[in-house]
C-alpha positions as CSV (number, residue, x, y, z in Angstrom):
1,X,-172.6,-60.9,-51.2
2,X,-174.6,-58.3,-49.4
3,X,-174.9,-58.6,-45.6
4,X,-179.0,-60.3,-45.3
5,X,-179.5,-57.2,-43.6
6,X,-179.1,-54.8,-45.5
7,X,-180.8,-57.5,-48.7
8,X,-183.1,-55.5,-50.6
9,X,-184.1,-58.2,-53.4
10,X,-185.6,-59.9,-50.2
11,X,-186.9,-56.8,-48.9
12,X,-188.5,-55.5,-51.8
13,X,-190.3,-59.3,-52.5
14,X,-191.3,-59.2,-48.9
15,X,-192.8,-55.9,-49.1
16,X,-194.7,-57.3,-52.5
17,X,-196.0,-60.6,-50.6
18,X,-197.5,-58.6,-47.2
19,X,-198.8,-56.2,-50.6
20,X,-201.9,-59.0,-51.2
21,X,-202.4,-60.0,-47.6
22,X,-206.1,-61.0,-47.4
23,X,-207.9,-57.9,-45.6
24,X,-210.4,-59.9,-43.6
25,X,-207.2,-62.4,-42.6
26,X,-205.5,-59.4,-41.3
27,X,-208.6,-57.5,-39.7
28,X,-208.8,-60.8,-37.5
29,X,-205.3,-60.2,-36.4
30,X,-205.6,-56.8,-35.3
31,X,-208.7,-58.0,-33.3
32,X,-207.5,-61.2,-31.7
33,X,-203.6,-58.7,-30.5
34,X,-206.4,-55.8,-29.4
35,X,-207.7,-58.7,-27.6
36,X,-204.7,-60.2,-25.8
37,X,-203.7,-56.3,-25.2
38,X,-206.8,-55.4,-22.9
39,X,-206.9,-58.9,-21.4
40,X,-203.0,-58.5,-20.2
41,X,-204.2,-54.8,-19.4
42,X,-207.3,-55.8,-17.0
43,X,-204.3,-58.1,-15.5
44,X,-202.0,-55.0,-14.4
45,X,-204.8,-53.5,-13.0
46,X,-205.3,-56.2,-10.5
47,X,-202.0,-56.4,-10.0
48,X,-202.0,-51.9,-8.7
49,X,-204.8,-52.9,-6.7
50,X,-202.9,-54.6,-4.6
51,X,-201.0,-51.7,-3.8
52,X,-203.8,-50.7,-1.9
53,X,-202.3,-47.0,-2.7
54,X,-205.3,-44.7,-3.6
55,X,-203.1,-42.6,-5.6
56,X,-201.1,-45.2,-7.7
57,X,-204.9,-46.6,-9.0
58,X,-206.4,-43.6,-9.1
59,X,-203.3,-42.5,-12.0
60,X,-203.9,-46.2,-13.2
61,X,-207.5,-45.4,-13.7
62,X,-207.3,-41.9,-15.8
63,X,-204.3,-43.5,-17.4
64,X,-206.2,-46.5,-18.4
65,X,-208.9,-44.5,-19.8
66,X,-206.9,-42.6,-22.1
67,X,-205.4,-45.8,-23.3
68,X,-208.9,-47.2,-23.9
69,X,-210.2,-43.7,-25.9
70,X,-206.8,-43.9,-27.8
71,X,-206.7,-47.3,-28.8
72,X,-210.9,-47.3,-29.9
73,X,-209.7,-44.3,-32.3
74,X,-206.7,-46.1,-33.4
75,X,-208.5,-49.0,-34.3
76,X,-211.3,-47.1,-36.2
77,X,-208.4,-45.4,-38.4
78,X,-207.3,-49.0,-39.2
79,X,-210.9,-50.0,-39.8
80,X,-211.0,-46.4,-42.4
81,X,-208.1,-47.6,-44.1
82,X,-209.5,-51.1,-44.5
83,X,-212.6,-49.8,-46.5
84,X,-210.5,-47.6,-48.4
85,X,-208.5,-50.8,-49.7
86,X,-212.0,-52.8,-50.2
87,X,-213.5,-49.9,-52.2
88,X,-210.1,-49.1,-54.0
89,X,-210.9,-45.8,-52.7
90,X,-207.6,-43.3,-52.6
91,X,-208.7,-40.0,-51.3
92,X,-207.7,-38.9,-48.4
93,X,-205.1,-40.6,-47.7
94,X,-201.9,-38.9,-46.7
95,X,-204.9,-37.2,-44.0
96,X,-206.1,-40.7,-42.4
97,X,-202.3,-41.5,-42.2
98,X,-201.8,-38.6,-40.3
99,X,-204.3,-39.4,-37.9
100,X,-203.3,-42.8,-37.6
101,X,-199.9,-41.7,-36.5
102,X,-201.1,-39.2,-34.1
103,X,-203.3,-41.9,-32.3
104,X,-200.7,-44.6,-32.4
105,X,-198.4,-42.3,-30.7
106,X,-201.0,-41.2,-27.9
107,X,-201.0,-45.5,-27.4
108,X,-197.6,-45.9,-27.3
109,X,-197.2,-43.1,-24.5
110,X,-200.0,-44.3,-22.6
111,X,-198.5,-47.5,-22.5
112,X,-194.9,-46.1,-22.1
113,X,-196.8,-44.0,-18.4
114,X,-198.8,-47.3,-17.6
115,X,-195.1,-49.9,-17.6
116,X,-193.5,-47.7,-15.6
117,X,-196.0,-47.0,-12.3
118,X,-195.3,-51.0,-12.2
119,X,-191.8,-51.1,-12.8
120,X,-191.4,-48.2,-10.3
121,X,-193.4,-50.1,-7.3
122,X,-193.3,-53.8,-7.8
123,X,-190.5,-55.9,-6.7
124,X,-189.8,-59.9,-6.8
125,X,-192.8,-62.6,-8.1
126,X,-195.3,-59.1,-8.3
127,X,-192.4,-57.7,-10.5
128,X,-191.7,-60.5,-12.7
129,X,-195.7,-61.0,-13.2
130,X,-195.7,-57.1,-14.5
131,X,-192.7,-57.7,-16.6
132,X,-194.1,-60.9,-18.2
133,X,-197.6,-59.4,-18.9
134,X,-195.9,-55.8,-20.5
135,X,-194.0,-58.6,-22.9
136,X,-196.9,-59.8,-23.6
137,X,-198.7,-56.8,-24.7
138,X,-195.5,-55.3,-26.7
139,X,-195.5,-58.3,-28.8
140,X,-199.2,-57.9,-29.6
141,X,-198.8,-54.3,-30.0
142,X,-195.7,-55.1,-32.4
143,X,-198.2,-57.6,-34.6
144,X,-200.4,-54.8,-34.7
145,X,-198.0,-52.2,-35.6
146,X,-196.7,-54.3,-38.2
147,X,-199.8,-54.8,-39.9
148,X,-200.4,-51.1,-39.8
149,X,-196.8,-50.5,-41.3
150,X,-197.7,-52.9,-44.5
151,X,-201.4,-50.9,-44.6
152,X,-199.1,-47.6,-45.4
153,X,-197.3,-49.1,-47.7
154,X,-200.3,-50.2,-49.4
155,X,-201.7,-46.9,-49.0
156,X,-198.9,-45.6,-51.2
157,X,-199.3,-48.1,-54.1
158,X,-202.6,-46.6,-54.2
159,X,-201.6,-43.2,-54.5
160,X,-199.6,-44.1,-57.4
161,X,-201.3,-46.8,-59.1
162,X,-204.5,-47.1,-60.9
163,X,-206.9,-50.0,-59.4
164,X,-206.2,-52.2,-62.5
165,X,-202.6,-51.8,-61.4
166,X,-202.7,-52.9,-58.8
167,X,-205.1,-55.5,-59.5
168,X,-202.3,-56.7,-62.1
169,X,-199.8,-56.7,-59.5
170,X,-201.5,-59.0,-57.1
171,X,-202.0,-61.4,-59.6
172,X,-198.5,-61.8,-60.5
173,X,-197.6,-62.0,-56.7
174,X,-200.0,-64.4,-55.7
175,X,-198.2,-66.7,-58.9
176,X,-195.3,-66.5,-57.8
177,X,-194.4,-65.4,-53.8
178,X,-193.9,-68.3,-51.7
179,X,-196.8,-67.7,-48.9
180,X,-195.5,-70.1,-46.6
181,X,-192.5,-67.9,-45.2
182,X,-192.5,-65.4,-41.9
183,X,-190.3,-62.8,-42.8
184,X,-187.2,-64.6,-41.0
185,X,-187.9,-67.9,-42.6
186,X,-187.8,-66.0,-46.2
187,X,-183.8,-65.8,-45.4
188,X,-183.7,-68.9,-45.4
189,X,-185.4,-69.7,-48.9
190,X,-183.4,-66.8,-50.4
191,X,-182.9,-68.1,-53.9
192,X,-187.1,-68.7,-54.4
193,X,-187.3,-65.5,-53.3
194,X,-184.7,-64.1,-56.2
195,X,-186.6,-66.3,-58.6
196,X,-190.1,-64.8,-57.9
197,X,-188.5,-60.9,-57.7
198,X,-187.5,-62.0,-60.8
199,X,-190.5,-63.1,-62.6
200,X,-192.7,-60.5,-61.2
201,X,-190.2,-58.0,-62.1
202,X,-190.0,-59.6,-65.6
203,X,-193.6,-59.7,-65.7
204,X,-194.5,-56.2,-65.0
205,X,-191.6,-54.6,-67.0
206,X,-193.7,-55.9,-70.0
207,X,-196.3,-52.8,-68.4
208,X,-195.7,-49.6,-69.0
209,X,-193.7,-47.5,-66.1
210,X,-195.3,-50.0,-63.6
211,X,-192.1,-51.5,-62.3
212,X,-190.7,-48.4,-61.8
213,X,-194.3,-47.1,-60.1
214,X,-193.9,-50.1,-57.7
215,X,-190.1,-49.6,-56.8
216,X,-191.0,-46.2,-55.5
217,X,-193.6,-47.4,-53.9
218,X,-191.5,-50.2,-52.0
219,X,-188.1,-47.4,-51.4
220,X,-190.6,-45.3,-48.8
221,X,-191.8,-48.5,-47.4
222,X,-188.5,-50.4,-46.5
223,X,-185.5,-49.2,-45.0
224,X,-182.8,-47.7,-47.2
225,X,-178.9,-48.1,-46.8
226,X,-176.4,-46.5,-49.2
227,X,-175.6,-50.1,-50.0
228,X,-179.5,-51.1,-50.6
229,X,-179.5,-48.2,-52.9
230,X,-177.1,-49.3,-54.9
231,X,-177.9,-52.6,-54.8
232,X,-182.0,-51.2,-55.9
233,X,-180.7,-49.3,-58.4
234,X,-178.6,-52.4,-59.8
235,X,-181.8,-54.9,-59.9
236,X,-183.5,-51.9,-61.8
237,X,-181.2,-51.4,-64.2
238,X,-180.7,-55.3,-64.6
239,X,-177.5,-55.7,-63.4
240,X,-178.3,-57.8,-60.3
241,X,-178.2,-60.9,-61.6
242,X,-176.4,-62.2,-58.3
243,X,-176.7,-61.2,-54.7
């Protein structure tokens, strides 16, 4: 038995189940972490001003700013992206992808530059505030990230499948993923899991070249081992009866 690590029969239906994530479910998401993000941000701010250091919050300031520009782009790629899976709409996608990475990379060294003035100054309760509230605002910005990760992945089913496809698709994985499972809980239902791979695999093998169309779509979307390879490559040739 594989290492649940390196599982890709419960990679591969986990990939399928955040496939048909409700858009407007996920849209709120993003909001409500962009949310917590600036409210956490407007928090460190008071905490430099206490500094009373004209230099420090002057660099907080234009470093704060940038954040602000950066992160108002970064949410109006997600908000392209968005529309493009309402309207089934693939152009141009590998290009807002690109763009999407360059802003989320401007965020992440703004916020990279903003931790550290704190972490370079603060010491004792001041300290663990600023460490508490940069916790904070990496776990939004990891729900947020997430999200965006699972929008590329959708992007990519839509390069390669047609809209009735995908359309099919959805409606075999909303018959049979369970929904009720974060991705660490779905260890721990692994054998519904293998069952729905299973069916939906069954079920869209009856389709012409769309099983194979959606396990190409799922190998650049999850992360591959030599032993998820050959463990892929098993379930696709039938062989992997047992995990």
């Amino acid at each position: 038995m594989m290492e649940k690590q390196f599982n890709p029969v419960i990679k591969a239906v986990q990939s399928l189940r955040k496939l048909s994530l409700d858009i407007k479910s996920t849209n709120k998401e993003i909001q409500s972490c962009d949310q917590e993000i600036r409210q956490k941000i407007e928090d460190c701010g008071k905490l430099i001003a206490t500094t009373n250091d004209s230099m420090v919050i002057n660099l907080w300031i234009r470093e704060k700013a940038k954040l602000m520009e950066n992160s108002d782009a970064l949410l109006d790629v997600l908000k392209k992206i968005e529309q493009k899976f309402n309207d089934k709409d693939a152009s141009g996608l590998l290009e807002i992808w690109e763009t999407h990475e360059s802003y989320k990379n401007f965020v992440l060294e703004n916020f990279v530059t903003m931790e550290r003035m704190g972490s370079a100054i603060f010491v004792g309760d001041k300290m663990e505030k600023w460490e508490s509230a940069w916790s904070d605002i990496k776990n939004s910005l990891h729900k947020i990230l997430s999200i965006s990760e699972t929008y590329h992945l959708k992007l990519k089913v839509m390069e390669i499948l047609e809209p009735d496809e995908i359309d099919s698709l959805t409606e075999d994985i909303l018959k049979h993923i369970p929904w009720n499972y974060s991705d660490e809980e779905a260890y721990q239902f692994e054998q519904e899991y293998l069952v729905a791979y299973k069916e939906i695999k069954e079920s869209q093998s009856k389709k012409k070249n769309l099983w194979d169309k959606i396990l190409n779509a799922l190998a650049g979307g999850i992360e591959e081992t030599p032993a998820h390879r050959v463990q892929m490559r098993r379930w696709m040739d039938g062989e992997g009866d047992s995990v």
